[in-house]
C-alpha positions as CSV (number, residue, x, y, z in Angstrom):
1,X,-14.6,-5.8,-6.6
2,X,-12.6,-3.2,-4.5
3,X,-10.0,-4.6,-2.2
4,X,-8.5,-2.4,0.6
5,X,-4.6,-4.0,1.9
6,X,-3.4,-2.8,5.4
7,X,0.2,-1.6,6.4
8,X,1.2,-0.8,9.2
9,X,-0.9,1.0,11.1
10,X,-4.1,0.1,9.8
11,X,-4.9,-3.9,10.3
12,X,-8.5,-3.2,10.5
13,X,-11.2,-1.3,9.2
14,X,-13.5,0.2,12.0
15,X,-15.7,1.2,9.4
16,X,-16.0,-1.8,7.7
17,X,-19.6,-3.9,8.3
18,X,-18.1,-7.2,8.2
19,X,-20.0,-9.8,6.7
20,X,-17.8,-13.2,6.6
21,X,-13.8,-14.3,6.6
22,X,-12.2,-16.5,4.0
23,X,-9.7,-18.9,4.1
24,X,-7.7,-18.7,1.1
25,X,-5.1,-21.3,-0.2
26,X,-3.3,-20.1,-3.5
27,X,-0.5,-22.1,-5.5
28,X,1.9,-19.8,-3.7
29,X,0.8,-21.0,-0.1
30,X,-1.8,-18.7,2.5
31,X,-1.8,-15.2,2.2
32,X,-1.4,-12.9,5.6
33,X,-4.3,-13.5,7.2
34,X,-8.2,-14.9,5.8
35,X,-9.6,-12.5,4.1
36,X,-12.5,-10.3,5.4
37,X,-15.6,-9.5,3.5
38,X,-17.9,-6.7,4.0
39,X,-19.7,-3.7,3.4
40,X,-19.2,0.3,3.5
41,X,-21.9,2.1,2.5
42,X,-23.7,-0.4,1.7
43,X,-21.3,-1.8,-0.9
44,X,-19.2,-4.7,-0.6
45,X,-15.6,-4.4,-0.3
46,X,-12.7,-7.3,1.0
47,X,-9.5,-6.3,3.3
48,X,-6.8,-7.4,4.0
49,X,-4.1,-6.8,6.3
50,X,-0.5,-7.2,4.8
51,X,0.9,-8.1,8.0
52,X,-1.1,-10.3,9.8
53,X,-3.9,-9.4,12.3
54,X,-1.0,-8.8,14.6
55,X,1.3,-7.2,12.6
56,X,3.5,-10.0,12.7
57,X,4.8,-10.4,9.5
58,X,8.1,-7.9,8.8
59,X,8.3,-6.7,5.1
60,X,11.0,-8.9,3.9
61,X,8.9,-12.0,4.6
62,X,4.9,-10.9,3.5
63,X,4.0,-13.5,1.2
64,X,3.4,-11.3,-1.5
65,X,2.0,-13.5,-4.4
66,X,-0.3,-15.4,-2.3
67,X,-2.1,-12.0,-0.9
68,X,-2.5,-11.3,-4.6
69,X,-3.1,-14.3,-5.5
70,X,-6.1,-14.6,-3.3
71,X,-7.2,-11.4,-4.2
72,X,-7.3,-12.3,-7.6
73,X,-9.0,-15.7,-6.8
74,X,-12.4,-14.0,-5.3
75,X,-12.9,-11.9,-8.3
76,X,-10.4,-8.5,-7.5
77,X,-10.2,-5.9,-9.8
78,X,-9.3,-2.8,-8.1
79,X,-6.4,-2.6,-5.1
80,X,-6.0,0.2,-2.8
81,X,-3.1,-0.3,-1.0
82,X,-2.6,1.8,2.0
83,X,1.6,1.7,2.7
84,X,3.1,3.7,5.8
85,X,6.4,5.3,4.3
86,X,8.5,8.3,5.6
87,X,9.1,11.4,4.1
88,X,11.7,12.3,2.2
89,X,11.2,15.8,0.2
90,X,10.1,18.5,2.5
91,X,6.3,18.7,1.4
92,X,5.8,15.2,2.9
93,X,5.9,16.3,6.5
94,X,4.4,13.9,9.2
95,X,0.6,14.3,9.1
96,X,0.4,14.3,5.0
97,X,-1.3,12.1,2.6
98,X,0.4,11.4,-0.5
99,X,-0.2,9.1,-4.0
100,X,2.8,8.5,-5.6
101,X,2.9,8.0,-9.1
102,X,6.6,6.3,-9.5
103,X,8.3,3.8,-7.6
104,X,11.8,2.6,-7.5
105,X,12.5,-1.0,-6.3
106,X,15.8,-1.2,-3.8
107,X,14.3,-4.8,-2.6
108,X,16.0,-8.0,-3.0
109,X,15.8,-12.1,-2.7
110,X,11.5,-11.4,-2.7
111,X,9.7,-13.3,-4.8
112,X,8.4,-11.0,-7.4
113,X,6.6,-12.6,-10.3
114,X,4.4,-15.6,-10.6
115,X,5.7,-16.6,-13.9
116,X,9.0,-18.3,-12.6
117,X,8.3,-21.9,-12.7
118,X,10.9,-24.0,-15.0
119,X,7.3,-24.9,-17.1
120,X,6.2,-21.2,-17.5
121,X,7.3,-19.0,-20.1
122,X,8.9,-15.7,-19.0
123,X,6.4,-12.8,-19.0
124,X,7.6,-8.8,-19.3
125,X,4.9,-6.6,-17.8
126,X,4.6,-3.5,-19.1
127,X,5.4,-1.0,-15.9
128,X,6.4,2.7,-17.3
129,X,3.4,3.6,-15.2
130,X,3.6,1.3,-12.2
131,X,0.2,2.7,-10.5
132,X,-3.4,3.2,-12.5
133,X,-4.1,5.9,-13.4
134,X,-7.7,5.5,-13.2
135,X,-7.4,4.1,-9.6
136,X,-5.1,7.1,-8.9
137,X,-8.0,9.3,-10.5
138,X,-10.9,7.8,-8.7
139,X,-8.6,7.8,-5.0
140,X,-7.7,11.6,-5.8
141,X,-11.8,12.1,-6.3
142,X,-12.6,10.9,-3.2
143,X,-10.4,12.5,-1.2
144,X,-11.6,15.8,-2.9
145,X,-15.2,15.5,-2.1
146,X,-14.5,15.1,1.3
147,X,-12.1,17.7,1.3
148,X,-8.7,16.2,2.4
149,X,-5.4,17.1,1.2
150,X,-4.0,14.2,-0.7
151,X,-0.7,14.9,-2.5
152,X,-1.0,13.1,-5.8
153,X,2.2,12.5,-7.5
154,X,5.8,11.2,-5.4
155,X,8.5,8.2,-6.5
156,X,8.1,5.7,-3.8
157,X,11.6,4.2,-3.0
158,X,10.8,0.2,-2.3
159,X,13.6,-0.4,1.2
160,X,14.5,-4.6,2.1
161,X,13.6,-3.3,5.8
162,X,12.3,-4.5,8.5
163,X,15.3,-1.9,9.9
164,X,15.2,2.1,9.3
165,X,17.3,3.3,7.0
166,X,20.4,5.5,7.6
167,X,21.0,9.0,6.8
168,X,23.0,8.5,4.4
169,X,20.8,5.8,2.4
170,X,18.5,8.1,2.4
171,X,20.7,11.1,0.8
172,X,21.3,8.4,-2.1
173,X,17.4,7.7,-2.9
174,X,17.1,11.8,-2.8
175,X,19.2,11.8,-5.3
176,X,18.0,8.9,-7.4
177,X,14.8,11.2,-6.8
178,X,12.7,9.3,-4.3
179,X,10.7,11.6,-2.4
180,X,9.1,9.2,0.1
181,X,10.8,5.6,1.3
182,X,8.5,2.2,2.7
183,X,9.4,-1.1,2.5
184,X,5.8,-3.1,1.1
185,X,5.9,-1.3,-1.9
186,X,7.5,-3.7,-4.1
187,X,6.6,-6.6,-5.7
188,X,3.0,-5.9,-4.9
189,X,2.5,-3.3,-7.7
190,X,4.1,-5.7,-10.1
191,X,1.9,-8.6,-9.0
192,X,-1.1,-7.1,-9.5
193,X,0.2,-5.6,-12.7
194,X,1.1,-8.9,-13.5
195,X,-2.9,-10.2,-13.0
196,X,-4.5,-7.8,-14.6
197,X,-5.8,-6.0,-11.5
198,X,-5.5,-2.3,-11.2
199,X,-3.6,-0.9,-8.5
200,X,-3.0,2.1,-6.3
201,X,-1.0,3.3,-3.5
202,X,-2.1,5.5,-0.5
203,X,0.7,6.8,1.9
204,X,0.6,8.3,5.3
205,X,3.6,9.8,5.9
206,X,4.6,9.0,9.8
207,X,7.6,10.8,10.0
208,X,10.3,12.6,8.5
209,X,12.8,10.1,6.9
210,X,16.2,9.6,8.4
211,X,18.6,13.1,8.5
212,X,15.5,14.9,7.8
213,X,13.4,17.3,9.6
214,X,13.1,16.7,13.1
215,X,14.6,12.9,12.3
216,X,17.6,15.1,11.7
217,X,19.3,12.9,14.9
218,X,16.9,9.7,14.9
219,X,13.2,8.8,14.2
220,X,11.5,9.2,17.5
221,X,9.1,5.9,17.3
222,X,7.0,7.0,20.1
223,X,5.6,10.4,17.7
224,X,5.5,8.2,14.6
225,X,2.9,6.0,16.2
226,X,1.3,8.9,17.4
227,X,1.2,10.7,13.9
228,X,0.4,7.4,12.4
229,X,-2.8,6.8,14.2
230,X,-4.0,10.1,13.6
231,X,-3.0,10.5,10.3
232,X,-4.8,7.0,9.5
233,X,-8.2,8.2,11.0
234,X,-8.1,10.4,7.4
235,X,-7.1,8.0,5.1
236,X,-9.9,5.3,6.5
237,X,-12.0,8.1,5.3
238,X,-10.8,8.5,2.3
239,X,-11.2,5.0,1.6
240,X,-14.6,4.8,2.6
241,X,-15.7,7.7,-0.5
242,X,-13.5,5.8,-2.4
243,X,-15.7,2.9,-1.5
244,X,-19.2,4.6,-1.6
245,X,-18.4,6.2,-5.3
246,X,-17.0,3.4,-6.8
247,X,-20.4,1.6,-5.7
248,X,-22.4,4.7,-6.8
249,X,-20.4,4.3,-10.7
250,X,-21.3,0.1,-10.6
251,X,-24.6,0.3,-9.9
């Protein structure tokens, strides 16, 4: 089974025909919100919004391992993950859809593995390639066939948040070679890496990152909720090809 996770900006699906809500409790406590089950296209799909059905739960605090946890629990294999970021390279202007394919973890005091309990052995994920490639394939597809420009390769700097960063943080992850900044991206991918279930990132870019473009000064947080709402009306499509062809290849 597909699941979809919300950022910010997207804590529902209007597309989505929704067919019942789960309460989920996992080892690791309740995740965000129930879970909702439903149906694009006729083919069933759960979401989930990473920060509450109010968007009340900053960055720093989303209970990580119990949304994947739950995921996991109902039979997951597949995670889209839709994560609002900034741009930092020039060809991530407001308005753009991007896929990265790297991702650099600045994050710190989240809990990030599952297997840290005094009985459990220590595990080392593999995670040269952080995102699936197969995911990243099938997202990339979908996009295509309904003709939307989705950028498909980036490094995805992981940020503590819930604050902006400054100009000058963001002149360091440029040259660590970041090229777009969030703050959800890390430990999710690792979670699911650590579960088995595959996992890919989809990124509106809301606005330029800090000393950059016309953030050159400061992020105007008016016109990134404007871009943001615009820009998410695309992904939501994306994600429901991604939906219909992925039912189209399991049936």
């Amino acid at each position: 089974m597909l699941a979809i996770i919300g950022g910010t900006g997207l804590t529902q699906l209007d597309n989505l025909n929704i067919t019942r809500r789960l309460i989920v409790r996992t080892p690791y406590g309740e995740p965000s919100q129930p879970l909702i089950f439903g149906e694009i296209a006729g083919n069933e799909v759960v979401f989930l919004a990473r920060h509450g059905n109010g968007h009340t739960i900053p960055p720093h605090e989303v209970n990580y391992r119990a949304n994947i946890s739950a995921l996991h629990l109902q039979g997951v294999t597949e995670i889209a993950a839709i994560a609002t970021v900034g741009g930092i390279h020039s060809e991530l202007a407001p308005g753009v859809i991007a896929m990265p394919h790297q991702i650099i973890d600045y994050t710190h005091g989240r809990k990030n593995t599952f297997y840290d309990g005094i009985d459990l052995p220590v595990k080392h994920i593999d995670f040269t390639e952080p995102y699936c490639a197969n995911l990243r394939r099938k997202c990339a597809q979908a996009a295509l066939s309904i003709g939307e420009r989705l950028v498909d390769h980036g490094m995805y700097a992981a940020m503590q948040g819930p604050r902006l960063e400054t100009a000058a943080e963001i002149d360091r992850l440029e040259r660590d070679g970041a090229t777009m900044v969030g703050m959800t991206g890390m430990p999710e991918a690792a979670l699911a890496r650590e579960l088995g279930i595959s996992y890919a990132a989809i990124c509106p870019i809301a606005n330029y990152a800090a000393g950059r473009g016309d953030s050159l000064h400061g992020i105007q947080y008016e016109e990134l909720v404007d871009n943001l709402n615009q820009t998410m009306v695309r992904v939501c499509n994306i994600i429901a090809e991604l939906v219909r062809q992925n039912g189209l290849k399991q049936t």
